[in-house]
C-alpha positions in Angstrom: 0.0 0.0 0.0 1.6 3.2 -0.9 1.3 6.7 1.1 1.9 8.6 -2.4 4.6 10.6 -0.4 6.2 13.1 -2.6 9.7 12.8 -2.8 12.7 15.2 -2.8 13.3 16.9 -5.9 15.3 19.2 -8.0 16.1 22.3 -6.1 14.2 21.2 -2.8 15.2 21.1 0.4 13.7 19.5 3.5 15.2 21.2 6.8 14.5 18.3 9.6 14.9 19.4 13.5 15.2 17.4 16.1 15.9 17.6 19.9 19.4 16.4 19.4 20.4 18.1 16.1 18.8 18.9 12.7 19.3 17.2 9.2 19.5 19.1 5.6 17.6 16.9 3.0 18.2 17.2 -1.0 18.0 14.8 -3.6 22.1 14.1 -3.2 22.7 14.9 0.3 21.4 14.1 3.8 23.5 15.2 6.8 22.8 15.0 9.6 24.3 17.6 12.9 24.2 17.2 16.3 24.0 20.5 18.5 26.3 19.7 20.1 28.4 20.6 17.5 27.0 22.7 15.4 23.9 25.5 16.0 21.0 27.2 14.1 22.3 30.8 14.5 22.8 33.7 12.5 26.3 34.0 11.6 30.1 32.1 9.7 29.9 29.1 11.3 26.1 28.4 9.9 26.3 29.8 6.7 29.5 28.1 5.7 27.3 25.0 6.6 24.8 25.9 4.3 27.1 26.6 1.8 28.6 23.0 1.6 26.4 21.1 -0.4 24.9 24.5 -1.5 21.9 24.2 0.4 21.2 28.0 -0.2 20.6 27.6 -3.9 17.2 25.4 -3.1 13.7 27.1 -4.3 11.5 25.8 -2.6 12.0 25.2 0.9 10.1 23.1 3.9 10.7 23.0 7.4 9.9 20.0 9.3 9.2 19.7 13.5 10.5 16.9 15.2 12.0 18.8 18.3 8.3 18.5 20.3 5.0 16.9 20.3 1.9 17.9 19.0 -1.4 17.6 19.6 -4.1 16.6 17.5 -7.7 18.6 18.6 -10.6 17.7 16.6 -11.4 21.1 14.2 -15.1 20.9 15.7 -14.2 21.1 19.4 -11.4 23.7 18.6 -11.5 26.8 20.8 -8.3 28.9 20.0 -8.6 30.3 23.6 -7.5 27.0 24.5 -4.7 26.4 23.2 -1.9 26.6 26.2 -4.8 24.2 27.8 -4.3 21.5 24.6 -0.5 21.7 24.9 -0.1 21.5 28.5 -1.1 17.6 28.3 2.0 17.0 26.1 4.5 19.1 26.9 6.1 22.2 29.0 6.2 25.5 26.9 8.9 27.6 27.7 9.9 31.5 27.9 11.2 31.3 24.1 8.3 28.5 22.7 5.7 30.3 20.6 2.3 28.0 19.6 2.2 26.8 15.7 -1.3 26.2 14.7 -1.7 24.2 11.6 -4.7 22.2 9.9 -5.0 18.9 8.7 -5.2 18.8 4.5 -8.5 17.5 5.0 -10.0 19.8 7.6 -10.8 17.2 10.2 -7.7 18.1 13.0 -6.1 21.1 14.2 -2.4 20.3 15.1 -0.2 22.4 18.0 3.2 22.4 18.5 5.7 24.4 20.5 8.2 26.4 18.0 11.4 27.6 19.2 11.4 31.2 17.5 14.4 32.1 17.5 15.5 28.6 15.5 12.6 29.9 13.0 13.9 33.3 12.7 17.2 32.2 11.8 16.2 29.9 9.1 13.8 32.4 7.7 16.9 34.7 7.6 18.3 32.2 5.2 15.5 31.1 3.2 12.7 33.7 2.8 10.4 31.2 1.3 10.6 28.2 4.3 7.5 27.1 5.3 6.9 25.1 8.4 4.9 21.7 9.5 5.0 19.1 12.3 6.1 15.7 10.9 2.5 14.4 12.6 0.6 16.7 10.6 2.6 14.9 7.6 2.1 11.9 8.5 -1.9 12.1 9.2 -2.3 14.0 5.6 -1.1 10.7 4.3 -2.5 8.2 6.3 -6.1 10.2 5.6 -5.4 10.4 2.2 -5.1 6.5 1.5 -7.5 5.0 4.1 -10.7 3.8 2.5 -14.2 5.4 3.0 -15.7 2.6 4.9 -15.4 1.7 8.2 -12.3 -0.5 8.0 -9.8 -0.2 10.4 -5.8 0.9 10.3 -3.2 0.8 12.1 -0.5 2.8 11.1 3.1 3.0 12.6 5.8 5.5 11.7 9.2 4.6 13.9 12.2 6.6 15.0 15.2 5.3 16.5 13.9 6.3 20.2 9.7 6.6 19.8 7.6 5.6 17.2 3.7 7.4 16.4 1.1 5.2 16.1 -2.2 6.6 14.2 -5.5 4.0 14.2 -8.2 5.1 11.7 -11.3 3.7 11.1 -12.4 4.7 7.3 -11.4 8.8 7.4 -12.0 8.8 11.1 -9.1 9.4 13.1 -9.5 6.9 16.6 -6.0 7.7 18.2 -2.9 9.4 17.5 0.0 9.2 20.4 4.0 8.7 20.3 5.9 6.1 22.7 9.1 6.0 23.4 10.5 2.6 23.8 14.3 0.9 24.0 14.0 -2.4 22.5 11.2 -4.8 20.7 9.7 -5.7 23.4 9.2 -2.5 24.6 7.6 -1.5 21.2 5.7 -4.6 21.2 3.9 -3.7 24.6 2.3 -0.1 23.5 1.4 -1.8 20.0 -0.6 -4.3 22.0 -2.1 -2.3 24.8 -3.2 0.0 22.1 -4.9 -3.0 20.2 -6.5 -3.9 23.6 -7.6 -0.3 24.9 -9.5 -0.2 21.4 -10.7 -3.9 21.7 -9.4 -4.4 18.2 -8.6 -8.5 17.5 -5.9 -9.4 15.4 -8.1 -10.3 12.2 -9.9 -7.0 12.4 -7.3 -4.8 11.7 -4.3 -4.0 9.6 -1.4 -2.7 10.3 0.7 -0.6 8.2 4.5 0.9 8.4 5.6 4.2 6.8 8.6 1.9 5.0 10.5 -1.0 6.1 14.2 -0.1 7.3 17.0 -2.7 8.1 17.7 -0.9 11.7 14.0 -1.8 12.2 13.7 -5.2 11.6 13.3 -7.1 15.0 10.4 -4.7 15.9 8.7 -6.5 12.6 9.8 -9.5 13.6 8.2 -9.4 17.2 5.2 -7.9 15.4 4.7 -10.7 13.6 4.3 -13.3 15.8 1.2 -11.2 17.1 -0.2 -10.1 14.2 -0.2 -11.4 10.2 -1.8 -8.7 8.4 1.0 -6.3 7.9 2.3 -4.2 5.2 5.0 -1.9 4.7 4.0 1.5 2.3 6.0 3.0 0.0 8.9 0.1 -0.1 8.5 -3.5 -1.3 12.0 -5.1 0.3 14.6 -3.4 3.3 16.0 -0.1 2.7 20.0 -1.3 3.4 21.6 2.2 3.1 19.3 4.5 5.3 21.7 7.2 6.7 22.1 5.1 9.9 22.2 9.1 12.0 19.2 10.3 10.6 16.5 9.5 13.8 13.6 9.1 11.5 14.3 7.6 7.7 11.1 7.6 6.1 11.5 11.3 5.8 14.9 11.3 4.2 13.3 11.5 0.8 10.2 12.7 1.8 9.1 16.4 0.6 5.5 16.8 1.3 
């Protein structure tokens, strides 16, 4: 089952930030840089980095949120009075977080997320044209796009090297959205299943999808599997081998919108 991602093209670049660092994506290049040795601040050190794979020559430009939560509020209970109220559930805003407020491409969810402005400010210093998202929001717009109209139900999984997002739709309705962290397979393994058991959802009534299927990966699929049979891996028929190994989340090395 494919997600009909659009890749990375020509002249695009996807700026990824994380907690620990932040990755450049083009079609030829994909580094990755920790902060702690390198920083998104005005000045040399930041624009030489920009100008080593020429980064600065990109048209069209998308900025991508890892670096906090977000949380999903259905559009028809939205009050944007409430906004601190939605966040506070996820996370702790601080003195220099401002509130992003985006909507879902099919008008169902409002998405929050912290921002750090001053990381914002910078890269709009270098890229007048940047436009920002929360990987979440990306990943529901495709997951809402390919779900069928009746009331079948989905479970989708997205995973990073430390958490992994789970989204479980029935037709276009969303049921849950949440990120767990985990260590190991068996650690993944426990939230898939309590989640399959808080929903009451038996193994032959559901099917479970991953964004990709990636080497680093594999024993979570293999635990999986002895749970569950009907499972699928969008956009990628065999293992991804070469995935960047320091990139935290590798569906979204290619992935523009």
């Amino acid at each position: 089952m494919p997600f009909n991602k659009t890749t990375i093209q020509d002249k695009e670049l996807s700026i990824q930030i994380f907690k620990d660092g932040f990755s450049f994506c083009t079609p030829n290049a994909r580094p990755f840089f920790k902060f702690d040795a390198h920083s998104i601040v005005e000045g040399d050190a930041f624009r030489k980095l920009l100008e080593s794979h020429s980064f600065l020559e990109s048209k069209k430009i998308k900025g991508v949120h890892f670096d906090h939560s977000a949380t999903f509020v259905p559009k028809t209970l939205y009050n944007p009075k409430q906004k601190h109220t939605y966040l506070n559930y996820n996370v702790s805003l601080q003195e220099t977080h401002s509130i992003a407020e985006k909507e879902s491409k099919d008008e169902r969810i409002k998405v929050l997320y912290p921002v750090d402005v001053a990381i914002e400010k910078t890269l709009q210093h270098y890229f007048k044209e940047i436009h920002f998202t929360h990987y979440s929001q990306i990943l529901y717009d495709l997951s809402s796009n390919t779900n069928n109209a009746d009331d079948s139900i989905v479970m989708n999984l997205h995973m990073q090297d430390d958490q992994f997002d789970l989204l479980v739709f029935k037709g276009k309705e969303l049921l849950l959205f949440n990120t767990y962290p985990y260590k190991n397979e068996d650690g993944f393994l426990y939230f898939v299943l309590a989640v399959a058991e808080e929903l009451s959802l038996s193994p032959e009534a559901f099917e479970m999808v991953f964004f990709g299927k990636y080497v680093r990966y594999k024993k979570c699929y293999e635990a999986l599997s002895l749970y569950h049979e009907k499972i699928t891996f969008a956009d990628q028929e065999g293992f991804v081998m070469f995935d960047e190994r320091e990139h935290p989340a590798p569906y979204f090395i290619n992935l523009f919108d």
